[in-house]
N, C-alpha and C positions, 0 to 999 in steps of 0.2 A: 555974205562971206567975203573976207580979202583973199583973194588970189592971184598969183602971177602967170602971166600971159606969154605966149612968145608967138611967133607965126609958127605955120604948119604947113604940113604938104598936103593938098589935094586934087583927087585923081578926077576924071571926067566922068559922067553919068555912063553905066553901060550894063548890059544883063548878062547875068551869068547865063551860059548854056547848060549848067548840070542840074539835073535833078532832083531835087530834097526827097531825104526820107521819108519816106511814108511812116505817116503818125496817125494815129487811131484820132476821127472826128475835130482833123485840123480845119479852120476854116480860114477863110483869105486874112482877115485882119488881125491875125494870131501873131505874135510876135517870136519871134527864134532869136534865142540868146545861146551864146558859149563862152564859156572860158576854158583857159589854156593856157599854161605853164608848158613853155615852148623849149625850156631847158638851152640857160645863155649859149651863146656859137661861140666864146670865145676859147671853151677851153680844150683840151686833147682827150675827146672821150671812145676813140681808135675808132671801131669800126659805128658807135654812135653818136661821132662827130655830125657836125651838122650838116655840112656837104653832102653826107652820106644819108641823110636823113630829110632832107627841107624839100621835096618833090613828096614825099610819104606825106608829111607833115600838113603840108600845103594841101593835097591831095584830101587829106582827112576833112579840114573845118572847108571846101568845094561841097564835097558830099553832104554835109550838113544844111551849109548856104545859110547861116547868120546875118540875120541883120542888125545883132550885136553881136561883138566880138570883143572879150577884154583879155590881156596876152600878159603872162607874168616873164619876166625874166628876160623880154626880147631886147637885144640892143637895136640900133639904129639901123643897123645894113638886118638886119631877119626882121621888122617891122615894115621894112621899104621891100623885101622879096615881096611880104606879105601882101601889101597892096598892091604888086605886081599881078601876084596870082589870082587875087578878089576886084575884078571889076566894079567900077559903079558904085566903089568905097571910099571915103574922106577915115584919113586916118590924126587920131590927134593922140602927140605925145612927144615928154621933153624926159630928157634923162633927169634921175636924179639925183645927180651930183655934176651942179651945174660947173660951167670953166675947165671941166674936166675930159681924160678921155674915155673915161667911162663913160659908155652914154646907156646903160642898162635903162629902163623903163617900164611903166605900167601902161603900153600903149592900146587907144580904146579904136574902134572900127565900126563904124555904121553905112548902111545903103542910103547912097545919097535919094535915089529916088524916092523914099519913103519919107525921109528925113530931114528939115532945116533945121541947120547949126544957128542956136540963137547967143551962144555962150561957152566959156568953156577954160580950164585954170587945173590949175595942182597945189597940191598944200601937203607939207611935209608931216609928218606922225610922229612929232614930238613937242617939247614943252613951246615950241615957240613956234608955232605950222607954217607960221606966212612969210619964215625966214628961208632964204632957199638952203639947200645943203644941210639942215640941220638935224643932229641927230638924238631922238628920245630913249630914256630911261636907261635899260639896258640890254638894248639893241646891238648887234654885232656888225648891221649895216646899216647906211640910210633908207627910211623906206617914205613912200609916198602914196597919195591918193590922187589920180587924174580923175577929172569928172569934164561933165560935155552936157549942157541944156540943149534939149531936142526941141522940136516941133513935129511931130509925128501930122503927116499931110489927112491919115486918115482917122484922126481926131485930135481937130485944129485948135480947140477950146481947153484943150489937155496941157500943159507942162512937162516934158520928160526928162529924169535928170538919169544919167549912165553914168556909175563909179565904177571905179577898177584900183585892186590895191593886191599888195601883197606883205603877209604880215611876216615879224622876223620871223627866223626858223633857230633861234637862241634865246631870246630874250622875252620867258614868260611874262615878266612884268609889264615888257614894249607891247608884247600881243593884249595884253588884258586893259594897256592903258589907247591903246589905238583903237579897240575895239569900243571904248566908249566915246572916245574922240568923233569916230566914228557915226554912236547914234546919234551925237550932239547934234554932229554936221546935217543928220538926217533928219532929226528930232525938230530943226530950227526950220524947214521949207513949211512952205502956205500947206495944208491939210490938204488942196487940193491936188496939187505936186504929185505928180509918179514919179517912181523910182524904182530901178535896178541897181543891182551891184555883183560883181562879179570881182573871183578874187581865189588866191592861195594864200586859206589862212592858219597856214602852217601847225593846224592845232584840229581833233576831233570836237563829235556833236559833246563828250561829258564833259569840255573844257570849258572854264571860267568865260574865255572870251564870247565860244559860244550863247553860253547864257545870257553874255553882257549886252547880248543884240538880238538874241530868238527868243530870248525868255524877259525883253526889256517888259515892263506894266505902263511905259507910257510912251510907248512905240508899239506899233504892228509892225513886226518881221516874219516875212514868208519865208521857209527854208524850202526852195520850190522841189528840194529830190525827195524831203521827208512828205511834203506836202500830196506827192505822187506817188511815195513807195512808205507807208504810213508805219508798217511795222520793218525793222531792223534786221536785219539778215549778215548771214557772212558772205564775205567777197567783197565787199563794199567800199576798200581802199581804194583811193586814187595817186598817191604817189609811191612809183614802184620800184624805181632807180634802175629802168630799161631791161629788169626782170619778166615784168608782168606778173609780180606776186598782189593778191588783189587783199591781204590779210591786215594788212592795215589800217589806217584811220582814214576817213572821209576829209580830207583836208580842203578840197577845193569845191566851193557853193558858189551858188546862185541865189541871190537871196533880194526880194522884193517886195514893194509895197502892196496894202490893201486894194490897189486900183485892180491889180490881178488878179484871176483864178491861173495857177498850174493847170494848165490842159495835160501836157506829160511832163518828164524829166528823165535824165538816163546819165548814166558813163561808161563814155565810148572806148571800149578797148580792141581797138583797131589793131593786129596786128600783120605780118607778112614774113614766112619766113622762119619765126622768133626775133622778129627783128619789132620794134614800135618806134612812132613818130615821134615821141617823147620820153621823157621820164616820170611824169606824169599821163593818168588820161584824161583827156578833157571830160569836161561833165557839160548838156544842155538842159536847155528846159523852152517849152513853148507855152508864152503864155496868152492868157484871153483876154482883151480890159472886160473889167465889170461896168455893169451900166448903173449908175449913181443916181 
């Protein structure tokens, strides 16, 4: 893959003091993934501004304790709180819509201690990816894919690739053509290659784009909450517009390669008050490598 590069900021090795949820038969080498649509800081949402909100927030993916973390919607200054409040995390992520002062992103977050950065790029979701700023089909913003090659210390023989994206919330076509874009991008790594992806893909499980990656024939896509919660239920919305109405569509996955079993999978709706960290809720999943 061509991708563009830029520096990054990274934080020093250090251990979180909180302690993770107890999950039913997690074991040490288990992998903890989140995502989170942290809902942009830029705009006037009164008393669900982000000032008002980013200790809650912050507060919520602590208690998880991820050792992947992909963030939709963060700009630059709530991407840098973030890895203020997450120790002993290397955060990689460029705006995108470069030269500008937009600096929104799909910024991705790993434990260094677990982790070496062997690589790591963004590429645009439209007809021409490896142009910066560019916008596809008929999309209402620019959107992007960050990815990050891992070396996971405790399976050194392994390749780990971490995507994080977010798909438009206008543009059916941008979603259904990004989504295949998408397994291309996934579709082209060595067989041996792991991979995560995490993301707001602004669309339910009966949508096209869905299909165009969980129901690909020549792709394994793991949908790691269906993979854990097998039959369909109500409640099961994650974007809620700081309601916490659960009645909507599963918008926001987790979704992975065959190296994994789902050990669990969940979406956290943390609240306090009637108050939530978001507009969104995050959704996890822990997964297990399988042994090959």
């Amino acid at each position: 893959m061509n991708q563009l590069k830029w520096s990054r900021v990274l934080v020093g090795v250090g251990v979180l003091a909180f302690l993770a949820m107890p999950l039913l038969a997690q074991e040490a080498g288990d992998l903890r993934v989140m995502s989170y649509n942290v809902r942009l800081g830029v705009v006037d949402d009164g008393a669900n501004s982000w000032e008002n909100r980013k200790e809650f927030l912050a507060r919520t993916v602590q208690d998880f304790d991820p050792d992947l973390l992909g963030t939709q919607e963060a700009w630059d200054f709530q991407a840098r709180y973030l890895l203020e409040q997450l120790p002993g995390r290397t955060y990689v992520g460029w705006p995108r819509q470069p030269d500008s002062d937009n600096t929104e992103q799909c910024a991705l977050f790993y434990r260094n201690a677990r982790f070496e950065e062997k690589d790591s790029g963004q590429f645009w979701l439209s007809e021409t990816p490896d142009v910066p700023g560019s916008k596809g089909w008929d999309a209402a913003y620019l959107r992007i894919v960050t990815w990050v090659e891992l070396r996971d210390r405790q399976r050194p023989g392994t390749r780990l690739f971490f995507f994080n994206t977010h798909l438009d919330n206008r543009g059916a076509e941008a979603r259904l053509q990004s989504a295949r874009m998408l397994r291309e991008r996934l579709r082209k790594l060595e067989p041996s290659d792991a991979w995560v992806v995490t993301a707001d893909f602004n669309c339910g499980e009966d949508s096209p784009p869905y299909r165009e990656l969980v129901g690909a024939e020549d792709l394994t896509v793991v949908d790691s909450y269906r993979a854990a919660h097998p039959v369909r239920e109500e409640g099961e919305g994650t974007g809620h517009g700081f309601s916490g109405d659960r009645s909507g569509p599963r918008i926001d996955w987790i979704l992975h390669s065959a190296h994994f079993d789902t050990v669990s999978a969940a979406i956290v709706r943390t609240e306090k008050d009637g108050r939530f960290p978001s507009d969104h809720f995050p959704v996890t999943a822990v997964l297990r490598w399988r042994e090959r």
